[in-house]
N, C-alpha and C positions, 0 to 999 in steps of 0.2 A: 271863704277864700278858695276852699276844692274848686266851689261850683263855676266861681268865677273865668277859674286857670281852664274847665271845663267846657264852659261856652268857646275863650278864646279861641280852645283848641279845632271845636266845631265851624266857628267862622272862618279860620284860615283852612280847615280841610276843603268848606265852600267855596271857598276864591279860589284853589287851587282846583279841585275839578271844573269849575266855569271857565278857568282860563285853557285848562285841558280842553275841553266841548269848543273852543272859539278858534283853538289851533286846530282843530281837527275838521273844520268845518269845511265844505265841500270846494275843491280847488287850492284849498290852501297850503298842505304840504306838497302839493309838485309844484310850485314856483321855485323858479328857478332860486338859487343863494349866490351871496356876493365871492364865494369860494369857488363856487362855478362858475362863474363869469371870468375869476383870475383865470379858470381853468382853457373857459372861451378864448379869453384875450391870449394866453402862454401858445393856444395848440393853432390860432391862427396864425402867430408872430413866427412861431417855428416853422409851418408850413412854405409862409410867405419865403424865408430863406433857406429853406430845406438844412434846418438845424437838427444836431443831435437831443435827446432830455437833458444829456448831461453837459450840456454848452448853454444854457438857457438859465439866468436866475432873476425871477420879479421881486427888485427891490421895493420897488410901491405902487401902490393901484387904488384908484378913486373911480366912483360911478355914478353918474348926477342924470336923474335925479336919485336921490333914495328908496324912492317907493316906485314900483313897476310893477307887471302884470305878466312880464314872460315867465311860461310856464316849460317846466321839461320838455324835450323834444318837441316843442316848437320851433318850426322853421323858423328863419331867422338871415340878416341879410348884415355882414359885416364888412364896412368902407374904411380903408387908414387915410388918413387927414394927408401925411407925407408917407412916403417910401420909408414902411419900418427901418430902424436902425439900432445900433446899439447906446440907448441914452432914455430920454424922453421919446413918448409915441401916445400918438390918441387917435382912438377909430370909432366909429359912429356905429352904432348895432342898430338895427329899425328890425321892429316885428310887428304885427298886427295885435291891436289890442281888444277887450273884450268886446267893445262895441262897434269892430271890423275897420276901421282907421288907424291908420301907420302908427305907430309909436315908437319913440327914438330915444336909444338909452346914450352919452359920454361915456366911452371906457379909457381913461389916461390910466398909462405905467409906465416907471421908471425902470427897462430892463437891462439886465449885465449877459451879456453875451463873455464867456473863457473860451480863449482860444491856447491849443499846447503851442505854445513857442521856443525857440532854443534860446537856453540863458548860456551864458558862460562860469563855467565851473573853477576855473583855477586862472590866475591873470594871465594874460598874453600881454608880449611887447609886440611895441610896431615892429614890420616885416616879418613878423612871425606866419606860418601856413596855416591854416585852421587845417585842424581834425577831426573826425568823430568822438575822441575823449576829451575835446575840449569844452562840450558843450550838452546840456540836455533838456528833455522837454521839461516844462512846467506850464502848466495853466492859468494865466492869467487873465487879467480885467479888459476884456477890448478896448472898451471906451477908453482907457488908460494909457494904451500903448501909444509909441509914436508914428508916426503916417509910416515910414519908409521899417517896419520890423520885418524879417524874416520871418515865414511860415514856410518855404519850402527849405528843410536842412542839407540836403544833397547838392541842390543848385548853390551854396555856400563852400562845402568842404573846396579845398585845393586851394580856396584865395589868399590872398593874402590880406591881414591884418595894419590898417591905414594908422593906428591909432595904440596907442596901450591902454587894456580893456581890463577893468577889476572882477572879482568875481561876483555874481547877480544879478551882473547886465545884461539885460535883453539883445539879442542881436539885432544889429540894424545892416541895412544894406550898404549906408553912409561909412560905414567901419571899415568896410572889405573893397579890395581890389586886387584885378588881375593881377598872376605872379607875375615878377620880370623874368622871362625867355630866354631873352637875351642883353646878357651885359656889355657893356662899354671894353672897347676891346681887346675883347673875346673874337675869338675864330669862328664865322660861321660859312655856312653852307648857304651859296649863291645860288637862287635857281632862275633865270630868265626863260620864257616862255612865250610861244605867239602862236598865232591862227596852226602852223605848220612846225615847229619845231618847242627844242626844250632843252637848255645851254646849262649846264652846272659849272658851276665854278667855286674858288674860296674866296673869302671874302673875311672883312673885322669890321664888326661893328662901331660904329662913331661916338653909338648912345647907347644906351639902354632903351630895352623896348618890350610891351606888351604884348597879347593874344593882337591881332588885327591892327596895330600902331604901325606906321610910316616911320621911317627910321634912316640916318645916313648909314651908308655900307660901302666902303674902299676896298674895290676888286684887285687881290693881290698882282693877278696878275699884269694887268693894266694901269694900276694905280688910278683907275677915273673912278669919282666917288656917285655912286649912283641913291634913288631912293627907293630904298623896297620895303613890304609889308613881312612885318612877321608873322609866319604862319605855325610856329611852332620851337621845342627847346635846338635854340643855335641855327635856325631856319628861317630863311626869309626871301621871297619871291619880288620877280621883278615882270610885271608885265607888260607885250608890246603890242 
């Protein structure tokens, strides 16, 4: 029974070194791995959109065929199918193979691009102003988000809230709109202007009105109701 357990043992230490000698055999550990390849596919995809490491994650990746011939630092010639994006991508890799004729590998992955976006922290009502403590970054799923989300926060603060917003929402651009200026009548400041001169006068506004909105305005002193553009809080310009 020893001798037995004893042979076994000698035959699997022989398969094992054989299979050592066949991996070791000449070219064959600098071939490229399927971990380098992700690694190909990740540092092209991020190039291609001049992405951060930490804005970049490969949910899945396939490469057909299975068996290939590129070896380390071999030059190499990678083509994307479409203009990478964040979802689905597949780009054709061609390298020269041992016997000096193109060889062409499939690389598809499924990648997640996180971009920080402002969420909202605490509810807003509609007409409410956005602030800086109303909102902070977090990192979310590109692919996920909605077409119109905010990424620039600053270019948000001041607006106003179109909408009552919960807290974990994403900010959208759809949500916000110019403050109103000028209220329905309120007393503003008439300014007419032309080629040569510049007329102030007072004036009440008819409507409510935003940054750059046309609006009625009844010139106190005149009573003729003219149209002028809001250019600012209780200000609004008349041009001739």
């Amino acid at each position: 029974m020893v001798r037995f357990s004893l042979k076994g043992l000698i035959l699997v230490l022989g398969l094992l070194i054989l299979s050592l000698m066949v991996s070791l055999k000449p070219g064959y550990a600098s071939m490229v791995s399927e971990d380098e390849l992700k690694g190909i596919f990740l540092k092209e995809f991020k190039a291609r959109l001049g992405l951060k490491d930490d804005e970049v994650r490969l949910e899945k990746f396939r490469v057909e065929p299975r068996t290939y011939e590129l070896k380390r630092n071999q030059p190499y010639r990678l083509d994307w199918i479409t203009m990478p994006r964040p979802g689905s991508n597949t780009a054709i890799l061609t390298y020269s193979g041992s016997n000096g004729n193109p060889q062409v590998l499939r690389l598809w992955g499924f990648v997640e691009v996180l971009k920080k976006v402002p969420v909202v922290v605490k509810p807003l009502q509609a007409g409410e102003v956005l602030r800086e403590e109303h909102v902070s970054l977090e990192l979310r799923e590109l692919s996920r988000l909605p077409h119109d989300v905010v990424f620039d926060v600053g270019s948000a603060l001041g607006k106003e809230v179109r909408m009552s917003l919960r807290t974990g929402m994403v900010l959208r651009t759809s949500h916000l709109q110019l403050p109103v200026l000028v209220k329905r009548n309120e007393e503003v400041e008439l300014i007419a202007q032309g080629k040569n001169f510049i007329v102030k006068a007072k004036g009440v506004a008819l409507e409510n009105g935003r940054l750059g909105e046309v609006i009625r305005v009844k010139n106190k002193e005149s009573q003729k109701v003219v149209f002028a553009k809001v250019a600012g809080e209780r200000l609004v310009e008349v041009s001739y």
